[in-house]
C-alpha positions as CSV (number, residue, x, y, z in Angstrom):
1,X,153.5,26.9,-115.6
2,X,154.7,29.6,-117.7
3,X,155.0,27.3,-120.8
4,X,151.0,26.7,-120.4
5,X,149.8,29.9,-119.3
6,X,149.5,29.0,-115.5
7,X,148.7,31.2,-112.7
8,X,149.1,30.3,-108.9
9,X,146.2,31.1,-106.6
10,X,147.3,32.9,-103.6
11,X,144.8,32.9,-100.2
12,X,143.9,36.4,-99.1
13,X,142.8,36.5,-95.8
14,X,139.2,37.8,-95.5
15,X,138.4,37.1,-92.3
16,X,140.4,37.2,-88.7
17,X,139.9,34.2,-86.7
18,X,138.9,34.6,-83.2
19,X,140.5,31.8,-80.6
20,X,137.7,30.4,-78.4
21,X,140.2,29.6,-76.0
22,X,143.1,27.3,-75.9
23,X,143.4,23.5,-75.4
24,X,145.4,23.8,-72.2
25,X,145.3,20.1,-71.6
26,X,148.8,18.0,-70.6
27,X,149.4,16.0,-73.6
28,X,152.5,15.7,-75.4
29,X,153.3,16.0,-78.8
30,X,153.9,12.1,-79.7
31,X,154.1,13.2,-83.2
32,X,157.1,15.0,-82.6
33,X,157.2,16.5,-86.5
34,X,157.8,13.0,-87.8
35,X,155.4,13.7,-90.6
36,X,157.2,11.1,-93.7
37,X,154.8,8.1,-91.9
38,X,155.4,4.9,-93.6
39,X,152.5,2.8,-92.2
40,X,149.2,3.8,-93.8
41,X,146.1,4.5,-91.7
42,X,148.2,4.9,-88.4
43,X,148.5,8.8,-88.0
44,X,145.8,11.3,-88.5
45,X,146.0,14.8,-88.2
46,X,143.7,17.5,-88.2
47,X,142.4,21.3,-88.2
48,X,139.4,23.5,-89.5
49,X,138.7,26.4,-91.4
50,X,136.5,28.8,-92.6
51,X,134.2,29.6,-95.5
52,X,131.6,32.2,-96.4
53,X,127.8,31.2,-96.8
54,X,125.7,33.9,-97.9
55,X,127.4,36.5,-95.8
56,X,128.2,34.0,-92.5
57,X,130.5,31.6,-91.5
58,X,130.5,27.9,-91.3
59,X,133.9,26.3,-90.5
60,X,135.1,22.9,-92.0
61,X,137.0,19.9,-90.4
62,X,139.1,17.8,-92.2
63,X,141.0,14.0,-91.0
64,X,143.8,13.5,-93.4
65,X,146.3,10.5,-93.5
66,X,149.8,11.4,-93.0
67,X,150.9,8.8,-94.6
68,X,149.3,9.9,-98.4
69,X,147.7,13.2,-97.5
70,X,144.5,11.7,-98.1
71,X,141.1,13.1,-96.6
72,X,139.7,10.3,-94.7
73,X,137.2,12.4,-92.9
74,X,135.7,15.3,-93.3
75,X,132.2,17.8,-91.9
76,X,131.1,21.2,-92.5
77,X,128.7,23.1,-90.0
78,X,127.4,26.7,-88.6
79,X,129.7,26.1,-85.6
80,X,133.3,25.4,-84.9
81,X,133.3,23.3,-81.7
82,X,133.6,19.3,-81.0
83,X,130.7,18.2,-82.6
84,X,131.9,19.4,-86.4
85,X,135.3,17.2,-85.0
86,X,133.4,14.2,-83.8
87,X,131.1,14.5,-87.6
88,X,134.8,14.1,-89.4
89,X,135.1,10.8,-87.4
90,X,132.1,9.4,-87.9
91,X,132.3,10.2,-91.8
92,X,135.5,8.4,-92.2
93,X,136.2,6.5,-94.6
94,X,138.8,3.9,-92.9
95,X,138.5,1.5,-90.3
96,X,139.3,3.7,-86.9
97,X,140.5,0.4,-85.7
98,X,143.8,0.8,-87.7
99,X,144.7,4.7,-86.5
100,X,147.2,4.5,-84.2
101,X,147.6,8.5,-83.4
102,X,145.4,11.7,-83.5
103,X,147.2,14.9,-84.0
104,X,145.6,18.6,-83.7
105,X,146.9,22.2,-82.5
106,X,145.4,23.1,-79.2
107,X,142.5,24.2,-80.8
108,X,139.7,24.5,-77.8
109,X,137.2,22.7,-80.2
110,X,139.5,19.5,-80.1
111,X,139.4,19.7,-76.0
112,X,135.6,17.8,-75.4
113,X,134.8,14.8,-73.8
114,X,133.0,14.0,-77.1
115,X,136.8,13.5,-78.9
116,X,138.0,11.9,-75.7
117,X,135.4,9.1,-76.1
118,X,135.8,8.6,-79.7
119,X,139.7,8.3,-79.4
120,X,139.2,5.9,-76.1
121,X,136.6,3.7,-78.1
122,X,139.0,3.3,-80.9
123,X,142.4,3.0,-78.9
124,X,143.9,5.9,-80.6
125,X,146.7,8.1,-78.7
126,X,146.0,11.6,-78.6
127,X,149.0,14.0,-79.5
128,X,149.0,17.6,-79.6
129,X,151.3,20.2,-80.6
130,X,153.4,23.1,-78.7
131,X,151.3,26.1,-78.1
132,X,151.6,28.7,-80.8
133,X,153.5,26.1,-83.2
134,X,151.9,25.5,-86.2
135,X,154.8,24.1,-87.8
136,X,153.8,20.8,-85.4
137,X,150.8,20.6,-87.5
138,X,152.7,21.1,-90.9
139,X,150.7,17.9,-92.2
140,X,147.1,19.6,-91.9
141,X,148.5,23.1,-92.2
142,X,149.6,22.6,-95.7
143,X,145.9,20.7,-96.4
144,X,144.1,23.7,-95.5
145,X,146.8,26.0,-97.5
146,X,145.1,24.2,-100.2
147,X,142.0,23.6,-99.8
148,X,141.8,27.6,-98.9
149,X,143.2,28.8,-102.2
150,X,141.3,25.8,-104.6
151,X,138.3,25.9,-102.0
152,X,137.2,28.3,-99.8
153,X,138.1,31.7,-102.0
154,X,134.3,32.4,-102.9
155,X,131.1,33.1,-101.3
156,X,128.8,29.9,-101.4
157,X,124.8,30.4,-101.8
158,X,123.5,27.7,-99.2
159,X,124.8,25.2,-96.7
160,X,123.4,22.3,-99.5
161,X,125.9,23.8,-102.6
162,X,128.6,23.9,-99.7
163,X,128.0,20.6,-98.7
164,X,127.5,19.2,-102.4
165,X,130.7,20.9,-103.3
166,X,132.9,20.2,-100.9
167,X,131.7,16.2,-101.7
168,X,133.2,16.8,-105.1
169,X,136.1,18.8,-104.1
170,X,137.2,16.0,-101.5
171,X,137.1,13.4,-104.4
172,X,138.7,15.6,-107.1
173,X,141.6,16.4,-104.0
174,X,141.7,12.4,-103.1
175,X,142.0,10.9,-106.8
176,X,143.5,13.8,-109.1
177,X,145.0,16.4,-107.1
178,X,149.1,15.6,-107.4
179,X,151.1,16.4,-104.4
180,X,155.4,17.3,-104.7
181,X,155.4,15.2,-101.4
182,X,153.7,11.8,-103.3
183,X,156.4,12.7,-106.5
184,X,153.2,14.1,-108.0
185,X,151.1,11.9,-107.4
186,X,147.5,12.1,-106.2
187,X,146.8,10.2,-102.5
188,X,145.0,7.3,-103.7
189,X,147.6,6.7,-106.9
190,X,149.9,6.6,-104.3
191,X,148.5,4.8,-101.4
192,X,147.6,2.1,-104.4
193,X,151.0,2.4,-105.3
194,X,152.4,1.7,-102.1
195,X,150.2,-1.3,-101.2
196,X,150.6,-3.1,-104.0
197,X,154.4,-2.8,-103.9
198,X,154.0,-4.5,-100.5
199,X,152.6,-7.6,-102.4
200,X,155.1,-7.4,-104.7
């Protein structure tokens, strides 16, 4: 970094977060920090953040595959509750069919009977982690480490320019962005990778 004149980004906080409650619901944590999955599409985790639009905030959710830290879902909205959640689902862009396990914090917006039906529909297991233990969600906590320093560190002018580019960010993040956990690649170089070294 020094060699090309590199700077790293660090997120400054700008705005506290206020719990809506907490997801007191008895669900273990299946995930159990086993985040190096090998089988791809089989474990999704999850969480939402903030971003400023013209002074308010709207909050986004993100589904990423443990597997290649890919975003297969995403939504953006006015309000943080089940239904951003259950708009990441519907936007995804892999066959539910295949995912296997659904991992969150105890996050009150992921306790709805709007989630419950989309997991039961699909078959998926629902894991969650230890309260006040975000190193059980490292997966998605590390996501939205990024996507707040490379994302959400300006004030956007409209819900449309948020939406349009949060669109490109996704598919810059998806086929460029490298990850040290991929040996620098980006999630669909490696997902490609790794499927077509299973045919081999």
């Amino acid at each position: 970094m020094k060699l090309n004149g590199l700077v790293s980004l660090y997120t400054v906080k700008q705005y506290k977060v206020h719990s809506n409650g907490t997801n007191t619901s008895i669900i273990d944590n299946e995930l159990n920090r086993e985040f190096d999955n090998n089988d791809l599409n089989k474990v999704i985790v999850s969480d939402l953040t903030y971003v400023n639009v013209l002074g308010t905030w709207h909050y986004i959710c993100v589904l990423v595959d443990s597997f290649n830290r890919e975003i297969v879902g995403y939504s953006v909205g006015p309000k943080k509750d089940a239904n951003l959640v259950k708009s990441a689902f519907l936007s995804s862009t892999i066959p539910l069919i295949n995912v296997r396990l659904f991992h969150t914090d105890r996050g009150k917006e992921f306790n709805n009977k709007l989630i419950d039906d989309v997991l039961k529909t699909f078959e998926i297991t629902r894991s969650l982690s230890k309260p006040g233990c975000p190193y059980d969600n490292a997966v998605a906590e590390a996501t939205f480490k990024t996507i707040k320093t490379e994302f959400c560190n300006k004030m956007f002018y409209g819900f449309e320019e948020l939406k349009l580019e949060l669109f490109q960010y996704v598919n810059w993040y998806n086929k460029f962005r490298l990850h040290s956990s991929l040996g620098y690649k980006s999630p669909i170089e490696f997902r490609e990778q790794s499927v077509y070294s299973n045919f081999v």
